[in-house]
BAMIBA-668992 format. One record per residue (C-alpha): residue in three letters; chain; x, z, y. Coordinates in nm, 3 decimals. Example, Ala and Ser with C-alpha at 12.3 -4.5 7.8 and 13.67 -1.06 7.14 Angstrom:
<recs>
<rec "ALA","A",<1.230,0.780,-0.450>>
<rec "SER","A",<1.367,0.714,-0.106>>
</recs>
This chain:
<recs>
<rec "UNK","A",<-0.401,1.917,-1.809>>
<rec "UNK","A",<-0.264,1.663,-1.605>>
<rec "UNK","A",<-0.329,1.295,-1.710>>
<rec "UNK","A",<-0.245,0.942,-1.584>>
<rec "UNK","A",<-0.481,0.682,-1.507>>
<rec "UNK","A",<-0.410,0.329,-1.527>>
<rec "UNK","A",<-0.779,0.209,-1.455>>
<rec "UNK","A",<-0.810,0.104,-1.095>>
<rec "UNK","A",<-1.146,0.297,-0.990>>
<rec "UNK","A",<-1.437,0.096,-0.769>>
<rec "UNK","A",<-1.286,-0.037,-0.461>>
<rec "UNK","A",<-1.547,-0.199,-0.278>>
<rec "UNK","A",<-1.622,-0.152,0.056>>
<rec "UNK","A",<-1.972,0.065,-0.014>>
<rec "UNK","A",<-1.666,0.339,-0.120>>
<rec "UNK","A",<-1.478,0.399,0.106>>
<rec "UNK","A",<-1.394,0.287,0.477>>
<rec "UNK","A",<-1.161,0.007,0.638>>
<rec "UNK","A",<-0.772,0.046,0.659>>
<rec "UNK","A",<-0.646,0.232,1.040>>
<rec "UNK","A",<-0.409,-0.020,1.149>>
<rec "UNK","A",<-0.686,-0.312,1.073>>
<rec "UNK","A",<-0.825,-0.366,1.399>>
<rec "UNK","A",<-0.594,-0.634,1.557>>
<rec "UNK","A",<-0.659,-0.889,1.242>>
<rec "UNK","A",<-0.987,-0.802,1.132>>
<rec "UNK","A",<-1.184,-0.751,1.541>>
<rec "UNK","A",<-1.080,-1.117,1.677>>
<rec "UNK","A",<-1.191,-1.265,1.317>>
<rec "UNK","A",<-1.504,-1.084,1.258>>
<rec "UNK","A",<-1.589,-1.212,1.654>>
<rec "UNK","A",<-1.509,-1.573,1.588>>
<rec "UNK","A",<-1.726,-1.511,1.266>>
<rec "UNK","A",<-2.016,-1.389,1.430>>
<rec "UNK","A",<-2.000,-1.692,1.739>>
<rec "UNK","A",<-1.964,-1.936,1.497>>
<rec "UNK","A",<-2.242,-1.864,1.298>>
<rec "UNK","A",<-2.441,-1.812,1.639>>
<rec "UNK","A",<-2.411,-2.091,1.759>>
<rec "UNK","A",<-2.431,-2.298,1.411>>
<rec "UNK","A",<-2.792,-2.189,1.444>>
<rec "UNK","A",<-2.848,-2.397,1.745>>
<rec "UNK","A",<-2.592,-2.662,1.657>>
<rec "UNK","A",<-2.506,-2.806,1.305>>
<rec "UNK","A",<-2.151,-2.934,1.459>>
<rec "UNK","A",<-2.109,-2.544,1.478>>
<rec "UNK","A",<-2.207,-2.499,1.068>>
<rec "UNK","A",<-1.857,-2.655,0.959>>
<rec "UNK","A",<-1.679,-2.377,1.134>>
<rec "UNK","A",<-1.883,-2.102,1.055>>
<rec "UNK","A",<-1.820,-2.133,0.701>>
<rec "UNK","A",<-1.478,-2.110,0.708>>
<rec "UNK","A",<-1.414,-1.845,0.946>>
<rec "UNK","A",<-1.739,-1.571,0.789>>
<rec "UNK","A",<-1.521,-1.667,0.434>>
<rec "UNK","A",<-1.181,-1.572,0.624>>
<rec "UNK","A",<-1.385,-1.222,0.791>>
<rec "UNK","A",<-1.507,-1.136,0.451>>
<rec "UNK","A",<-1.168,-1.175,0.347>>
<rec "UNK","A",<-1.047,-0.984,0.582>>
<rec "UNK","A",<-1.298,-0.713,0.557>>
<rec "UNK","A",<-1.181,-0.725,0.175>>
<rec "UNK","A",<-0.804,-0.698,0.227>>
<rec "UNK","A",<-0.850,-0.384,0.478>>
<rec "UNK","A",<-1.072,-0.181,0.253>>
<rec "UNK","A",<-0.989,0.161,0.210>>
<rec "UNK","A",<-1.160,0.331,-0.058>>
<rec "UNK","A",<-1.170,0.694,-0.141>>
<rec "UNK","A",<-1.003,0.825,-0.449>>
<rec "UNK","A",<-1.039,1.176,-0.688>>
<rec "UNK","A",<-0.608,1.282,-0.634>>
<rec "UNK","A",<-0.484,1.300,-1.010>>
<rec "UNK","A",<-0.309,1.639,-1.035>>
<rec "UNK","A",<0.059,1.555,-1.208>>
<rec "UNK","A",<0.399,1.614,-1.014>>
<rec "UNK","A",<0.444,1.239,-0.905>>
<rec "UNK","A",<0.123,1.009,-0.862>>
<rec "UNK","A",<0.160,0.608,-0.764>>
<rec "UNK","A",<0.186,0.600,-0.359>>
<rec "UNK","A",<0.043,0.206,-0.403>>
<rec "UNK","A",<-0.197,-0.051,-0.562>>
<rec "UNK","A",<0.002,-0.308,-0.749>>
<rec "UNK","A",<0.187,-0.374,-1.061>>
<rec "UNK","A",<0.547,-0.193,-1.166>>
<rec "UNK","A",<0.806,-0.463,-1.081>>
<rec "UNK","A",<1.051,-0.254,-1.186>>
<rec "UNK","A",<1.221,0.043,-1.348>>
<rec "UNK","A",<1.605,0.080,-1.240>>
<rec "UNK","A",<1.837,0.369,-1.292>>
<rec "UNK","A",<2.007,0.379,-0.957>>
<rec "UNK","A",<2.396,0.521,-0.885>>
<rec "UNK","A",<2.343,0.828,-0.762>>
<rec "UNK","A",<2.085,0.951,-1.099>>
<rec "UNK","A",<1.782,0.875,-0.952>>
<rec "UNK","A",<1.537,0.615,-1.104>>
<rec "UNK","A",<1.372,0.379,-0.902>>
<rec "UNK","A",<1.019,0.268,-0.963>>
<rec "UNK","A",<0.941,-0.079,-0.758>>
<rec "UNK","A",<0.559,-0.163,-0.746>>
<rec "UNK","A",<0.488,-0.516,-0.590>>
<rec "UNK","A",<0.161,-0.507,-0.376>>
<rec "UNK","A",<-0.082,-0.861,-0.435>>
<rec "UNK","A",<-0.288,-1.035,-0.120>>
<rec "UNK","A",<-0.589,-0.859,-0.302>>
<rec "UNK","A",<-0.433,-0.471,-0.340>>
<rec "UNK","A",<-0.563,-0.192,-0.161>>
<rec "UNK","A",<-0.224,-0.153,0.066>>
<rec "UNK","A",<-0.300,0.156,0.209>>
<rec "UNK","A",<-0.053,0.396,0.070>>
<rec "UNK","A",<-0.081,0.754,-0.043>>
<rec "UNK","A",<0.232,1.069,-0.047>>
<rec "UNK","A",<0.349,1.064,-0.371>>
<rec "UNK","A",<0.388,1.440,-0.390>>
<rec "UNK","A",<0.263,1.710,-0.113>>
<rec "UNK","A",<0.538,1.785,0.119>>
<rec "UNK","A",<0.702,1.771,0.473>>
<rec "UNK","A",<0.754,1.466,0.633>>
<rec "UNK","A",<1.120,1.454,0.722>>
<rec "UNK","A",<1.194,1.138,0.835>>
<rec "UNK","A",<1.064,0.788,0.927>>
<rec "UNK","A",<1.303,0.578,0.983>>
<rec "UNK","A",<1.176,0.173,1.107>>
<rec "UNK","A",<1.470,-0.108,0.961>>
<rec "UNK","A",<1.435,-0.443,1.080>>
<rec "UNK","A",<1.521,-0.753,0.849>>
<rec "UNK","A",<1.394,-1.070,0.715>>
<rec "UNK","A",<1.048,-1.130,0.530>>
<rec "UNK","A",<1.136,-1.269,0.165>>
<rec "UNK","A",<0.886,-1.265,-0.077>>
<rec "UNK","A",<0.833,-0.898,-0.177>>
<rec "UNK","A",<0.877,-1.022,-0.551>>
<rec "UNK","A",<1.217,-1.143,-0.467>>
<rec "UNK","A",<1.532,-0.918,-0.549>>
<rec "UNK","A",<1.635,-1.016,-0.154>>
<rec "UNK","A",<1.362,-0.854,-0.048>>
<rec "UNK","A",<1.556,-0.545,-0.056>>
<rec "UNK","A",<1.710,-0.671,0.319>>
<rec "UNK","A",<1.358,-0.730,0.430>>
<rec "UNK","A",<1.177,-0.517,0.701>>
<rec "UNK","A",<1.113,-0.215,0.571>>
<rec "UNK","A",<0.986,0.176,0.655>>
<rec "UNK","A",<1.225,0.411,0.464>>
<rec "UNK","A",<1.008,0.788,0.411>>
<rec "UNK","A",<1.172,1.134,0.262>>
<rec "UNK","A",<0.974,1.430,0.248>>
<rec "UNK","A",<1.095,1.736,0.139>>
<rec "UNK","A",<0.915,1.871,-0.179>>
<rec "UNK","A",<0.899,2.133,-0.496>>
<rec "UNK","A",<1.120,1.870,-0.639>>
<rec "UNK","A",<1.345,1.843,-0.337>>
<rec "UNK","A",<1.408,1.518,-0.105>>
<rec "UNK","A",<1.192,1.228,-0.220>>
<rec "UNK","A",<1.238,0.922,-0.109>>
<rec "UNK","A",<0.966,0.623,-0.091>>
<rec "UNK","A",<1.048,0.307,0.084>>
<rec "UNK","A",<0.740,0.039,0.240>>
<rec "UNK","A",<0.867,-0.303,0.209>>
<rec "UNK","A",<0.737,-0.639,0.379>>
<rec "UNK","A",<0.711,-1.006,0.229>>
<rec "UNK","A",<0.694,-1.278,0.318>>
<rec "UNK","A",<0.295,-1.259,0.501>>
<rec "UNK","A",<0.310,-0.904,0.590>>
<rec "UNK","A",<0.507,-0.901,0.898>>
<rec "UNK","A",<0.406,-0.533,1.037>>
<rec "UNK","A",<0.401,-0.195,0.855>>
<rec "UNK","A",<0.212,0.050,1.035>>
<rec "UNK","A",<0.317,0.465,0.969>>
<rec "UNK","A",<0.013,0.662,0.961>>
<rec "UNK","A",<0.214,1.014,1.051>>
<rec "UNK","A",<0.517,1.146,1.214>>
<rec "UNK","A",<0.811,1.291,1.156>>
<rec "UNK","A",<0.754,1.679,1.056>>
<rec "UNK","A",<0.357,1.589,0.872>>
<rec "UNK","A",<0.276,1.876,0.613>>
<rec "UNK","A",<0.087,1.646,0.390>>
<rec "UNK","A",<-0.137,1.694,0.090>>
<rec "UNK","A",<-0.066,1.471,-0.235>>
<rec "UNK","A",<-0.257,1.155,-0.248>>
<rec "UNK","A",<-0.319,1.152,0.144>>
<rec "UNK","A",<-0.281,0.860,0.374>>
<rec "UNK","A",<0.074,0.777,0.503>>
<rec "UNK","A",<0.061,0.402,0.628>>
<rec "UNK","A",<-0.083,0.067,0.564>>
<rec "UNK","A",<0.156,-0.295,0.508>>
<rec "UNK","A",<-0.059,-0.557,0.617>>
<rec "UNK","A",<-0.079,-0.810,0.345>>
<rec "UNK","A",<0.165,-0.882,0.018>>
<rec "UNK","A",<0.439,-0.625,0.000>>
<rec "UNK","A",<0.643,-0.365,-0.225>>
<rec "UNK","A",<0.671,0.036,-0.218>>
<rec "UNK","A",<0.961,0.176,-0.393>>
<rec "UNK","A",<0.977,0.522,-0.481>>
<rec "UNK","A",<1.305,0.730,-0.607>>
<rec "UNK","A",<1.255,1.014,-0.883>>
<rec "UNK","A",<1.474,1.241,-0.894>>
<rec "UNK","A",<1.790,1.308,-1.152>>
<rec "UNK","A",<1.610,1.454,-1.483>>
<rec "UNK","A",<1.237,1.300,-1.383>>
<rec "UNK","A",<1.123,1.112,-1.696>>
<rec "UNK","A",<0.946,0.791,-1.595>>
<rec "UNK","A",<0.612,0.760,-1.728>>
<rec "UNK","A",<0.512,0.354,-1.633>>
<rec "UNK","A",<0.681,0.055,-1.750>>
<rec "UNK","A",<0.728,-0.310,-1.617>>
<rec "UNK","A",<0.430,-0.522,-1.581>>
<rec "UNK","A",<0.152,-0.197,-1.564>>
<rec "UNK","A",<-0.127,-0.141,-1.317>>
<rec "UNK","A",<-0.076,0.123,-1.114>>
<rec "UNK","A",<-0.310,0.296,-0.866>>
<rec "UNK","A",<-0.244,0.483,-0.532>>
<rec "UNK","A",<-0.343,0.865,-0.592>>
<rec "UNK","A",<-0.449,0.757,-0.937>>
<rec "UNK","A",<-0.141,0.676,-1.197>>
<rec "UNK","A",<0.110,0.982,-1.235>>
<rec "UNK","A",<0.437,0.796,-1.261>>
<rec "UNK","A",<0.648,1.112,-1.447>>
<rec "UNK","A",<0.611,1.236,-1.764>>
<rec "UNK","A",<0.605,1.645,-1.834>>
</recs>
């Protein structure tokens, strides 16, 4: 029977694999890392900046993380790590469900449902902070795939840090529910649309999980 999951399940690095997309952030910090603390060893001038920049590559290596997840079976599953911002009836019958990504998510996200790519469409705009309603105008990757439940639509938002959203597929993707579709690089917001008659089964203020927490009831 198909169930939802609120628990987030172990992240840490030892489970999974880092982030695609992490490489120009994470390969010039992890190198100023590792000269710093070679050359602290020879100089203790070099100890007060090897400190700071190994903390900043841990953190780093902690941000990009990409674990591996068991796909909860349900129609729609959470395409994001983060908290439910909000639940909003929208004109046209849909509901959207807003879930605001934290510095310290996972923010690789997952296909909410298995389906056809149909398009990936790239809108510039500003960088508010993704908890802000104005970050509706902010830069933002808008997905539809075509499923058993007709067009979805999910939408990757940027804040106010993450300035670049990187698409992990193309246009025309067959994709599996729960796989890999893109990464926002730091604190952000995926929105996802349910469809007219879709009850919504998270509220305001829960924990979701990518490929973990169904977001529709049966």
């Amino acid at each position: 029977m198909p169930h939802s999951q609120t628990s987030a399940p172990r992240d840490g690095l030892l489970n999974g694999r880092l982030a695609r997309g992490a490489s120009p952030w994470l390969l010039p910090t992890v190198a100023t890392a590792a000269f710093s603390l070679a050359r602290a060893r020879k100089s203790g001038r070099w100890a007060a900046v090897a400190v700071p920049t190994t903390a900043l590559a841990a953190g780093m290596l902690w941000f990009f993380r990409d674990p591996e997840r068991e796909i909860t079976q349900g129609r729609v599953i959470s395409p994001a790590d983060g908290v439910v911002q909000s639940v909003m009836p929208w004109k046209d019958g849909r509901t959207r469900v807003a879930i605001f990504m934290s510095p310290l998510n996972v923010h690789v996200n997952r296909a909410p449902l298995a389906g056809t790519v149909t398009s990936v469409e790239h809108i510039p705009g500003g960088f508010v902070p993704a908890f802000n309603k104005e970050s509706e105008n902010n830069e933002r990757v808008v997905w539809h795939f075509d499923t058993e439940l007709g067009d979805i639509e999910m939408v990757q938002i940027a804040g106010a840090v993450a300035r670049r959203i990187v698409p992990y597929v193309p246009q025309g993707t067959k994709l599996e529910q729960g796989e890999r579709i893109g990464l926002i690089r730091f604190g952000s917001r995926v929105d996802i649309y349910l469809p007219e008659g879709i009850d919504v089964a998270v509220e305001v203020g829960q924990t979701t999980t990518a490929g973990v927490t169904r977001i529709d009831r049966d």
